[in-house]
N, C-alpha and C positions, 0 to 999 in steps of 0.2 A: 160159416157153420150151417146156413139155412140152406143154400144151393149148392157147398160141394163136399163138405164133411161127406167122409173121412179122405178124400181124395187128396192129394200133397199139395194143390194148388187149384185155385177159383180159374175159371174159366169167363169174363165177367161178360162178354158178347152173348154168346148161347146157355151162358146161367147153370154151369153144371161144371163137377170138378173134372182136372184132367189126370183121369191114370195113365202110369205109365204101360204102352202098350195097345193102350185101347186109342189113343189118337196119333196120327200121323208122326210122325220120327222129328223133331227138328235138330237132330245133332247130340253135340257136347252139350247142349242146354240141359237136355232132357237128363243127364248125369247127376245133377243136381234130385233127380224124382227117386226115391226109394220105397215106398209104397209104407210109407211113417207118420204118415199125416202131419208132412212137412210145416208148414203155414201155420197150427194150431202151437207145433212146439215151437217155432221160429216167435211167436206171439207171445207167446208165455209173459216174460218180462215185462212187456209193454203194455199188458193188462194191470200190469200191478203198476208202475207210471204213472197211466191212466186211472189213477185211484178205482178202478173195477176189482178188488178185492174180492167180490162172492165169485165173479166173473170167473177170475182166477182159480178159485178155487173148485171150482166145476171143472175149467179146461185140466186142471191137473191131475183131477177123476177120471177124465176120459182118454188121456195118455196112458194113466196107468192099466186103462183096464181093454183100450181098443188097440193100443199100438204095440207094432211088432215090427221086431228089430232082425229076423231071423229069417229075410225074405231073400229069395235066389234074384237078386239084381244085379245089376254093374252099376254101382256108383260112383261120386269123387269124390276121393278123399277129401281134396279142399274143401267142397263144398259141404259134405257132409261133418267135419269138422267146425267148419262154422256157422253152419245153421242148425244142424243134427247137435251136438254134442255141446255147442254154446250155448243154443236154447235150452237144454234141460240142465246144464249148471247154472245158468242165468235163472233158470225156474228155481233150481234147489238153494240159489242164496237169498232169493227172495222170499222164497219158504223159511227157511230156518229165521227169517228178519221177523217174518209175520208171528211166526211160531213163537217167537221171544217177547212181540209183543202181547199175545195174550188173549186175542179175539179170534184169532181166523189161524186156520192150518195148526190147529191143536192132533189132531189125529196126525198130521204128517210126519213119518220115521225115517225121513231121508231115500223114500221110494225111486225119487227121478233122480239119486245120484247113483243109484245102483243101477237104473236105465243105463246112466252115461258111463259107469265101468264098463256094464257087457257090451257098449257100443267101440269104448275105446281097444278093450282087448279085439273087436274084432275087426279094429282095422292096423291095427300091431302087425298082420305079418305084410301089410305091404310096405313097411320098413325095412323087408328082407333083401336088401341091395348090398353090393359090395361097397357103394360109399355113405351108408344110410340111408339116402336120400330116398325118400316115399315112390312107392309105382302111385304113376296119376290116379291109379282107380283101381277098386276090389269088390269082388262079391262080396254081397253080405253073410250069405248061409256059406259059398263053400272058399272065400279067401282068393288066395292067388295059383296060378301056373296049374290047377288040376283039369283034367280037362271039361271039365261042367262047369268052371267057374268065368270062361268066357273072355277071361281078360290075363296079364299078367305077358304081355309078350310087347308092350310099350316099350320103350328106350328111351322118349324126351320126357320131361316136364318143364313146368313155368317154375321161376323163381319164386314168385309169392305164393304157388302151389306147396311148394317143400319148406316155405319158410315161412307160413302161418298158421303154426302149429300152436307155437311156444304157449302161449295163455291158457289154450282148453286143456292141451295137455297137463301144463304145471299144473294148472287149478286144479285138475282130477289128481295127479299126485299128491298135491295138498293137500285135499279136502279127507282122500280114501285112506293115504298112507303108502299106499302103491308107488315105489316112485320109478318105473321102469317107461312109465310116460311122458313125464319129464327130460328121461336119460333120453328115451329117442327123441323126443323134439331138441334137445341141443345138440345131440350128434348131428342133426340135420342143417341146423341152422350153422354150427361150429364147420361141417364141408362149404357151406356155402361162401364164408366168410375167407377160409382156407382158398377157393379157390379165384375170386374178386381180382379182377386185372391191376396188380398191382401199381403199372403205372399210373391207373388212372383213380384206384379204388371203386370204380365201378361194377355192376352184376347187368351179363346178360340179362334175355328173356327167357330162354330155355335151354335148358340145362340136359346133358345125357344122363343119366343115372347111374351107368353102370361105370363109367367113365370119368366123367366129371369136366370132359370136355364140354364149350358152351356150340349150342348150337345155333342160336341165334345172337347174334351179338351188338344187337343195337341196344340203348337203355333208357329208360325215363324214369318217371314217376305215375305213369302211367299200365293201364293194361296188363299183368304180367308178372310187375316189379311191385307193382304199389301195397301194398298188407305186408311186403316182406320188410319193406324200412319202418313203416307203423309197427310192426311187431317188435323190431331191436328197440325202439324206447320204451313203448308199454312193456316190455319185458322189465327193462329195469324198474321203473314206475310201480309193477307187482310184485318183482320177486325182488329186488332191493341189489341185484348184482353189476357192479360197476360195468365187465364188461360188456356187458348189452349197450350199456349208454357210450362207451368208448368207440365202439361201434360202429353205432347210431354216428357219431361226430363225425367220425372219419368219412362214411359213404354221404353225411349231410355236407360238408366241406366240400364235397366232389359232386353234387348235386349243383350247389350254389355255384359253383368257379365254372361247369360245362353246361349242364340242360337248365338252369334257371337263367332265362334272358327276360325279368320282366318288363309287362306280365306275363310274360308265354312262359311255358317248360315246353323244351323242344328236346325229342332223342336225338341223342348221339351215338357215336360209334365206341364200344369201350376200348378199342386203342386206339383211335384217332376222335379222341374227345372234343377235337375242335372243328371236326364236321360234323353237320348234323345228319341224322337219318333220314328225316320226314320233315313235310314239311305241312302236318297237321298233328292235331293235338286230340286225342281222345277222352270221353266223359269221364273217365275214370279217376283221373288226375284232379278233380275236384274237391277231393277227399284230401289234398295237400296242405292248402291253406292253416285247415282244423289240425293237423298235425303239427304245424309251423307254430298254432297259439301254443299247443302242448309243448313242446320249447322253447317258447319264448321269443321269436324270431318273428315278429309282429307287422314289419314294415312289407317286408314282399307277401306274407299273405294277404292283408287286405289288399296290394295291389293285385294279387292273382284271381283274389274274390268277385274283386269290380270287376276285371276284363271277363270274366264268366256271368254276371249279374247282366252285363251289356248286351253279350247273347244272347242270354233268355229273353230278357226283354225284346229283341228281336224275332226270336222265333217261339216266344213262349215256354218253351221248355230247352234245355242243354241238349244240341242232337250229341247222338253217341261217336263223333267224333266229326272236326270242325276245322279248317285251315286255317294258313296265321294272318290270311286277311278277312278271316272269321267267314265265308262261304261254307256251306254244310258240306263235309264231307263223306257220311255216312247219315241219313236222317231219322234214324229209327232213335225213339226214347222210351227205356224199357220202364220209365218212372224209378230212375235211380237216387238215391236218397244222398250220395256224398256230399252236392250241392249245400241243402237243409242242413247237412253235419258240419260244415268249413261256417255256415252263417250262427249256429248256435255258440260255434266253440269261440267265436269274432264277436258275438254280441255278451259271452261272459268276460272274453280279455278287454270288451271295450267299455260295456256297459250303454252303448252310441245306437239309439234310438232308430237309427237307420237301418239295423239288421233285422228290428221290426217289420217295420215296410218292408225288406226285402222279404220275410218272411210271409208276409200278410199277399205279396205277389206271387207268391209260390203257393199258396191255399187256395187264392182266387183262381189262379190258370187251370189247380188240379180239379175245381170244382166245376169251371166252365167248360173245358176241353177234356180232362177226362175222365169226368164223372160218367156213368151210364146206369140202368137203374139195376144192374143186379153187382157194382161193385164200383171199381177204375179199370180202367184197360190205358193198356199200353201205349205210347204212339207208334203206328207205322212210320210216319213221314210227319215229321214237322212240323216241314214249309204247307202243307198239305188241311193237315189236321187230323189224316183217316187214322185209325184206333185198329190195334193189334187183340187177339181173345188170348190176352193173357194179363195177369196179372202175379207177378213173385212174390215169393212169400216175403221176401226184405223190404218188399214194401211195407207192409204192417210193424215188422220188427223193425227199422228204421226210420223211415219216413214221416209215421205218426209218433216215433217217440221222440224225433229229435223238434219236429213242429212243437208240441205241446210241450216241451223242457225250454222251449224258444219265447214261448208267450207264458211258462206258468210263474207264479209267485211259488216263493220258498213254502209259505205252507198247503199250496195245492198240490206240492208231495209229499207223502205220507211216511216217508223217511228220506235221511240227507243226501245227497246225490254223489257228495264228493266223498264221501264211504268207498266207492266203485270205481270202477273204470272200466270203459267202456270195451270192446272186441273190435273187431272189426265189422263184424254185422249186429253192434251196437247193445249185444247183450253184456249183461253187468256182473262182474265180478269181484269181490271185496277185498280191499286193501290188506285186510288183517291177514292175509293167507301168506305176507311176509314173511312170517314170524311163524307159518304154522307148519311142520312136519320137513325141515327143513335135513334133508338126509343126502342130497345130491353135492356130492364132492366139486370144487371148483378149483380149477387150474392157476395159476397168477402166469397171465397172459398179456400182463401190461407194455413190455417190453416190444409187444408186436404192433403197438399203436404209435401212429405218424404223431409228432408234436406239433399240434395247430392253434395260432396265431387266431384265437379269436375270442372276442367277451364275451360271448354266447353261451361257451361252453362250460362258462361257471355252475359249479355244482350248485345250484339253489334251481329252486322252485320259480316259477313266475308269481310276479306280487306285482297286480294291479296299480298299486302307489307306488310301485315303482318304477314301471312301465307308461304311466301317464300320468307324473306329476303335477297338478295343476293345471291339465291341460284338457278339459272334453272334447274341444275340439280336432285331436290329433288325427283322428281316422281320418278324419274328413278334408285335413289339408293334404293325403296323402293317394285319395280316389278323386278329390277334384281333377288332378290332370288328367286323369284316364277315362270322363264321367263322357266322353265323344267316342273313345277308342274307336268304338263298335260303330258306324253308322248305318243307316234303317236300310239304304241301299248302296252300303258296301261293296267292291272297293269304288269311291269314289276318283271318277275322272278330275283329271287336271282341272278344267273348265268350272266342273260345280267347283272344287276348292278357289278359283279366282272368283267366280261371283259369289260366296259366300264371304271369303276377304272382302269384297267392298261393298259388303250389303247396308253397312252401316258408314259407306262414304269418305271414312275413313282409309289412306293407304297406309298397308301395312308398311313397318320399318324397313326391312329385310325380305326378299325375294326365294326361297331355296336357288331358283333355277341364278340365280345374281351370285349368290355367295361365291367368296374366295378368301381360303382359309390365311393366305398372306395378306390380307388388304386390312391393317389396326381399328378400321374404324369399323368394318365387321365385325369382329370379336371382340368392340367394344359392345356392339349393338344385342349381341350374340351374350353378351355377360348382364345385359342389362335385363334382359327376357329368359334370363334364368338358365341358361341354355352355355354348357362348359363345353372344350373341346379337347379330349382326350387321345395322346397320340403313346400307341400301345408298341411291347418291344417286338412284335412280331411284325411292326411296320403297320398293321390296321388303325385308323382311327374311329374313334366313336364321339357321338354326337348324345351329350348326358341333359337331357332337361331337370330343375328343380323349381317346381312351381314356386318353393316359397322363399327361394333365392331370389326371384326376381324383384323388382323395381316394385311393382304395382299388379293388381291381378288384372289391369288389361294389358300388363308388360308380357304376363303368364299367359294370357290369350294367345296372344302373337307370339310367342313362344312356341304355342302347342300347334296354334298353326303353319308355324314353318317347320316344323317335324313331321306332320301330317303330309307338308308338299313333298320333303325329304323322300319320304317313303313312296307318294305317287311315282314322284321320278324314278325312284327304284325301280316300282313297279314296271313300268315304261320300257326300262333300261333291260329288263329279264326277260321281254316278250324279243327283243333286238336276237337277230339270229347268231347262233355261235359259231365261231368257224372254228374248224380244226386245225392243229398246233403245226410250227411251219418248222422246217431245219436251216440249222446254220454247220457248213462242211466245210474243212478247213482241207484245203486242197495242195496248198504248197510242201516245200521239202520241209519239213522229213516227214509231213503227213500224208501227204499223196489221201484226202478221203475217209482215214479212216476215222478219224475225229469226226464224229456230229454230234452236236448240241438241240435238244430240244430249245424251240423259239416259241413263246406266245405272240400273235397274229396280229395285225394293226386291222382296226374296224374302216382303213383311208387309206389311199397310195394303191399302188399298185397290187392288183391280187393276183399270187404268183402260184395259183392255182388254174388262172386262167392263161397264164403269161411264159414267157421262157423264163427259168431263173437267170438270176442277175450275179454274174461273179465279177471278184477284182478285189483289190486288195484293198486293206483297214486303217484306218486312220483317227489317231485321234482329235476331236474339235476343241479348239479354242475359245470361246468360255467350254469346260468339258461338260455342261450343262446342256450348252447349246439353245439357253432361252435369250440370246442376244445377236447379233449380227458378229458370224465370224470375221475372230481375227487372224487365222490361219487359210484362205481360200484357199491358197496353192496347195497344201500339203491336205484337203480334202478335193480337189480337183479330180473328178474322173474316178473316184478312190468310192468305198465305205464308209461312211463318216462313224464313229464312235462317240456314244452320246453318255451322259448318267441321267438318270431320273431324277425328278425333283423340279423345283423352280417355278416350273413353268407345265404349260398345258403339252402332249404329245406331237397336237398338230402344228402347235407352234414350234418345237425344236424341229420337225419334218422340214416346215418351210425355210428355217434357218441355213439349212446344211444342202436345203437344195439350191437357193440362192446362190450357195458357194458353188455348185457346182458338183456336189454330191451324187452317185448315184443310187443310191441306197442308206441305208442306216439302223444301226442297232443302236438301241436304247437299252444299259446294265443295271442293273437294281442298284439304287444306293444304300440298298438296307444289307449289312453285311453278312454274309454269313447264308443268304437267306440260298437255295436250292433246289431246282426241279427234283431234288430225292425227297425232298420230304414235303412240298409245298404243290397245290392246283397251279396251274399254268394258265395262264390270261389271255386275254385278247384287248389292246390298248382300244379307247374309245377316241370321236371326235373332241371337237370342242363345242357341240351344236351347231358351229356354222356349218356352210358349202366347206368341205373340203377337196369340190375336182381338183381345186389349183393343185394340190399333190399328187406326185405323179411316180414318185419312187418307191422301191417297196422300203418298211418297216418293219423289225423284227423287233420282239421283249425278250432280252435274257437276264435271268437272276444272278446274282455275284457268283455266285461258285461257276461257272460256268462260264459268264462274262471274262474271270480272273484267268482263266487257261487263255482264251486270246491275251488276254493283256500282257500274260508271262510270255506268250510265243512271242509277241512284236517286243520284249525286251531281251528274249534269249536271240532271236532270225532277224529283227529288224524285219522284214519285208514278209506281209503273210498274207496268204490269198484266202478269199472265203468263197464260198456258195449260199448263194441265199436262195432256197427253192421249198417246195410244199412237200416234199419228200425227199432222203436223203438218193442220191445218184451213186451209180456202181462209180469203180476208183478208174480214174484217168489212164487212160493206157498208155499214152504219151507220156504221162508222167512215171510212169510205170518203169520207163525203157530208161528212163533218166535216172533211175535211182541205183546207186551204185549196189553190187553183188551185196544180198544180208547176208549174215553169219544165219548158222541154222537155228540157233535164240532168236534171235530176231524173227526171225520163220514164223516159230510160235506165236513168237507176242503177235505177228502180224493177223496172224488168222486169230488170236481170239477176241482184237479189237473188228475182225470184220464181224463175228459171230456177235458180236456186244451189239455193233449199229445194224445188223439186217435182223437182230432179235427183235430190237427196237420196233422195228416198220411191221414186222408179227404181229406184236400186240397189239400196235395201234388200229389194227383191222379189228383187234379182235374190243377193245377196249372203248366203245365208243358208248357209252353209259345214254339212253333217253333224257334230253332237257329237264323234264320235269322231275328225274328221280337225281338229279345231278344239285349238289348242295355248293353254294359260291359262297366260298372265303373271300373276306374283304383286306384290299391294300390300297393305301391310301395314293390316288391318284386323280379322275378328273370328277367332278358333280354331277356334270348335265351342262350346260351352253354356260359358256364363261364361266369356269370354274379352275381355280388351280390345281395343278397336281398336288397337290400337298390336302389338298380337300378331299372329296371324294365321294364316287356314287353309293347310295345305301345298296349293302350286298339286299337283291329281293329277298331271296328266298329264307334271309336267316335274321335279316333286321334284327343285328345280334345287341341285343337289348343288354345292358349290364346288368351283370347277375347279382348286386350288392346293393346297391341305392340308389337308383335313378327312377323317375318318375316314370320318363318314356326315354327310350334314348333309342338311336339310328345309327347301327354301325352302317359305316363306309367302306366301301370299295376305290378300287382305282380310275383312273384313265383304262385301267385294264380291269375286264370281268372277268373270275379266272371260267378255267376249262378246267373241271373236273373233273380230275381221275384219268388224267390225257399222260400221254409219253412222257417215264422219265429217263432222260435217257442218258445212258452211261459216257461223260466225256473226259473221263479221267484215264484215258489208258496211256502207256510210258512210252515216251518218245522212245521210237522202235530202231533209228537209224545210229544215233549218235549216241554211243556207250556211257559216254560222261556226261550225259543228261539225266535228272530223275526227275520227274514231275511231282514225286510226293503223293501219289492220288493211288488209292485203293479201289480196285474194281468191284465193284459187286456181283456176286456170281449172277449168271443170268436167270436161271434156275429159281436163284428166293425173291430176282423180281416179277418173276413171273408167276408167284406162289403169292406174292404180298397182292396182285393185281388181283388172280383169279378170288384171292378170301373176299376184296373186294367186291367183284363180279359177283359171289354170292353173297352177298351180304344182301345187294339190292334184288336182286331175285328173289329172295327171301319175303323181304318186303313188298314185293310186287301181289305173295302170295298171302299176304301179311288179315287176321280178322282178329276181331277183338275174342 
């Protein structure tokens, strides 16, 4: 008030406010400025909090008598929705509370709810879309599409943009009577819901409007999405209607099963929910936690809380977005308040003295770093320390309300808190609005909710006693294992983990780089340290820690730190270069060629990229395993040898079948079913050692594809393959040999070539950068002496269980896959022989080359991707 009033927001560097216009442009930020004297309304509430009651009653004099809602801006909706029009309801229920009491705001006649009609009707015609759904932004004086009003020619928005409405609006239908505010904010939320990937139940980030097709389609809980799932429960929570919380469960179920790997919440892709997008996490997502106590879902918030409490305490403040080996990914911190909101709503589910302290760490950092003398300012950077001239107004409306609701006693507020419920930028609105002007008709919509399998989603309330019976200590056995997550000079090398293991002279039990998931007295030692081993039907395993499954808490020590080595070696394992995916071309009669099979690569043996490919015909080995000294030499002599996965390590079946006299060999997924159509393609690993003594090449093929050889050598008996880095034009010799086709035949023959040189197309064209490329885990080798059946932690996704695991490490293979690499079509019908059918459906080439390019853009997307 002293340095920037009336301005929308403090300036706190140069001590003056910032209008909009009069300083430098910074964007979509500046959207947020309507020339309303942002900051004073955004306050309102949190003066009265603050027991400043005369306070209050002055700021709401100088709204009514300075502020003007009638200004030629370009605003946003969102924003001005929740700051704009939540602060002056937020102001007017806190008025009419005072007012009832009998000392303060006796003159108030409901002044700032009539603010907040004329604000609400004038952003009603950016509702004017064919699916509802809000234009991102509208002048204030002249609306949308005229030509003075500067805006109205948008087509995307964010999901949490169109779907965080619901509150301010109902609340203004409720309170006024009006209820055409209401109707649009459920029309809007009701498309959104409408349009949710069904298979996955997930929502994009942004949305067309006019359309309703997604235009970005990665998802989180973060940036984008986050206020639009917060809004489906507190909707129910205020307006008492089932399906908001119906919901709410649905897209919460699908949260927890994809992007919750704790502690992370990592995006994914809404129709390939089981890759992830990114492989950083942004600040915004810290607002999950406090939503998680509001349903009761208690255990993974406090673990998401701590892995974010770890941060700050390393870099003092949460940067605005951070990788999942917690390195800053964006360093700038605009002093966002959801942090403060996930510890207050954790320290009333828990009662646990600890969210004090965390509290009392987050007052200290604001006051040491960024305090300044004419306000706070922002961080630039960090790692850094340097301060931004800016200060938001949600700082005041949240920041300072959720601190002081964090450390007050019940009667240092001057009415009951749980009366309210909070918005998303933390102003309060009163329960009783249930019950009040209830005229908006409801559909019975029940029929279109998934039935889910969980005690969660019992209709009650959260009850404290019932939630931690007897037990104070619960939080605390639940952020013990995660209290290292973070370390000060993350990620930690191999090295510091071993001298830190014997710093206390002690050797540890268990090795990561030693494990092997066959060996009893591992996964005795592995059960004893609390530490389960989870084998998934997709064929990934995960590696689940339970601190207080273990034996003892230094059994949970060495627990925690062979999970930690897990993840190094991960680590390690994702710097290893990726090769690109190899073919396998079946060249005998009646294929002559046109069969090729995408192969994942051996990281040993021969590389047949640098080599002549290696042809000759297939054989299967005796053990079919191939982790033992063949018993078939002769019949893999000279040949292919034919391997399955499993058993044993890759290099050790390699040297099995060379011994025999092998020249080559394919290794087939033992997991059934499993498909380069729908699965990343690999690259098998060493076993740590030397691997020169190998010298033959190795290929990975998955069942569906391994199973087409296995039917030829049981339909032809005698089949020749090519093992090479790229599929070869068809043998011309063989050519001459193949007896006159029928002109069917013709056909088939040319659309199986167009199928395999479509193939070699894309693969040019599909070669995705390492680091934007996400690895699915299949269980195969660890690191140096590890069984296949064990397996290396995928890096980039350390798919952490998304239901109760302390810390858990999913695995990868002996093979790292290659994402987003050739799938390649090997199902085409034997072209020669009439009374053959192979049973296999072609895929047109056309929707795979549609499924890649959505692909292709998707991370393009991301590449251009800001908060």
């Amino acid at each position: 008030m002293e340095h920037a009033y009336p301005a929308d927001e403090l300036m706190p560097l140069t001590c003056r406010g910032r209008v909009r216009g009069q300083e430098p442009s910074r964007g979509d930020v500046d959207d947020a400025l309507g020339k309303f004297s942002l900051t004073l309304i955004d306050s309102l509430d949190t003066l009265v909090v603050l027991n400043k009651t005369k306070e209050f009653e002055d700021a709401v004099r100088k709204v009514l008598r300075d502020v003007n809602l009638d200004n030629d801006v370009v605003v946003s909706v969102f924003e001005t929705n929740i700051r704009v029009l939540g602060g002056l309801l937020g102001g007017h229920s806190l008025a009419i509370m005072l007012k009832e009491k009998g000392e303060y705001m006796q003159w108030y006649n409901d002044e700032l709810l009539q603010m907040a009609k004329q604000l609400g009707y004038k952003l009603l015609p950016a509702f004017n879309t064919t699916s509802g759904l809000p234009y991102p932004r509208i002048n204030l004086k002249f609306g949308i599409r005229k030509p003075e009003a500067r805006t109205g020619t948008e087509t995307d928005t964010c999901t949490a943009c169109a779907g965080t409405l619901i509150l301010e609006f109902a609340a203004l239908s409720r309170f006024t009577g009006a209820t055409i505010f209401e109707e649009y904010a459920r029309k809007a939320l009701d498309f959104l819901w409408e349009k949710r990937q069904r298979s996955s139940n997930l929502v994009g980030v942004t949305i067309n409007i006019h359309t309703g097709d997604w235009v970005r389609k990665d998802s989180g809980v973060g940036a984008g999405i986050d206020s639009y799932y917060e809004y489906l429960l507190k909707a129910y929570v205020l307006l008492g209607d089932d399906s908001f919380l119906e919901r709410f469960n649905t897209h919460y179920d699908a949260i927890m099963r994809y992007i919750s790997q704790p502690p992370l919440l990592l995006d994914v892709h809404i129709h390939k929910p089981m890759l992830n997008a990114r492989t950083w996490m942004d600040a915004l997502l810290a607002f999950f936690p406090g939503l998680q106590v509001l349903k009761g879902d208690i255990r993974p918030a406090i673990e998401t809380h701590e892995m974010l409490y770890q941060v700050i305490k390393k870099h003092n403040f949460l940067p605005e977005a951070f990788t999942t080996d917690f390195r800053v990914h964006w360093a700038q911190h605009p002093l966002r308040p959801e942090f403060a909101e996930s510890t207050y709503f954790l320290y009333k589910a828990t009662g646990d003295p600890y969210y004090l302290e965390v509290g009392k760490t987050l007052i200290e950092n604001l006051n040491k770093y960024a305090r300044v003398p004419c306000g706070f300012a922002a961080m630039k950077d960090v790692r850094t320390g340097s301060h931004e001239d800016r200060m938001d107004s949600f700082f005041l409306a949240e920041m300072f309300k959720y601190l002081y609701l964090l450390f007050a006693d019940k009667e240092d507020v001057i009415f009951d808190i749980e009366d309210y419920i909070f918005t998303t930028e933390a102003h309060l609105l009163p329960l009783w609005l249930s019950t009040t002007n209830q005229r908006i008709s409801k559909k019975n919509t029940t029929s279109e909710y998934t039935e889910l399998d969980d005690s969660n989603f019992d209709w009650t309330c959260p009850n404290t006693q019932i939630l931690f019976p007897n037990d104070p200590l619960y939080a605390q056995s639940i952020r013990e294992p995660l209290k290292n997550v973070v370390d000060k000079s993350c990620p930690r090398g191999i090295i510091r983990v071993r001298e830190e293991s014997f710093r206390s002279g002690a050797k540890p039990p268990l090795r990561a780089r030693d494990f092997m998931a066959t060996n009893p007295e591992h996964l005795e030692i592995l059960k004893k340290m609390g530490v389960s081993l989870i084998h998934l039907k997709d064929g990934r395993v995960q590696l689940v820690q339970h601190a207080i499954q273990a034996a003892s808490s230094i059994d949970a020590e060495d627990g925690l730190r062979f999970m930690q080595e897990m993840i190094e070696l991960s680590s390690q394992q994702q710097k290893e270069q990726q090769l690109p995916p190899r073919a396998v071309q079946i060249v005998s009669h009646p294929f002559f060629g046109r069969v090729v099979l995408t192969a994942g690569p051996a990281q040993f043996g021969l590389d047949l990229s640098k080599h002549k490919e290696t042809r000759g015909f297939v054989a299967s080995s005796k053990p079919y395993n191939g982790c033992s000294e063949l018993t078939n030499p002769e019949a893999v002599m000279g040949k292919i040898a034919l391997i399955q996965r499993g058993q044993c390590m890759f290099a050790e079946k390699a040297r099995n079948i060379q011994n025999a006299g092998a020249i080559g060999g394919i290794v087939i997924d033992d997991n059934e079913g499993s498909s380069s159509d729908t699965a990343p393609l690999f690259q098998m690993a060493g076993d740590g050692r030397d691997t020169d003594d190998i010298t033959i090449p190795m290929l990975f093929l998955f069942s569906k594809e391994g199973s087409i050889i296995l039917d030829a050598i049981r339909e032809y008996e005698e089949v020749e393959v090519l093992l090479s880095d790229k599929a070869k034009d068809r043998d011309p010799e063989m050519e001459n040999e193949e007896e006159q086709p029928s002109s069917e035949n013709d056909s088939q023959n040319q659309s199986a070539e167009q199928i395999a040189s479509g193939s070699q197309e894309v693969d040019l064209v599909d070669q995705e950068p390492p680091e934007e490329s996400s690895l699915n885990s299949h269980p195969e080798s660890l690191s140096p002496a590890v069984t296949d059946n064990a397996a290396s932690i995928s890096p980039s996704e350390q798919n952490f269980n998304p239901t109760e695991n302390h810390e858990t490490t999913s695995l990868d293979g002996e093979c790292t896959d290659l994402d987003n690499q050739l799938q390649e079509q090997s199902e085409t019908e034997e072209d020669s022989n009439p009374n053959v059918s192979w049973g296999k459906k072609v895929q047109p080439i056309d929707s795979i080359l549609a499924d890649w390019n959505e692909d292709i853009e998707a991370f393009e997307m991301m590449e251009k991707d800001e908060l």
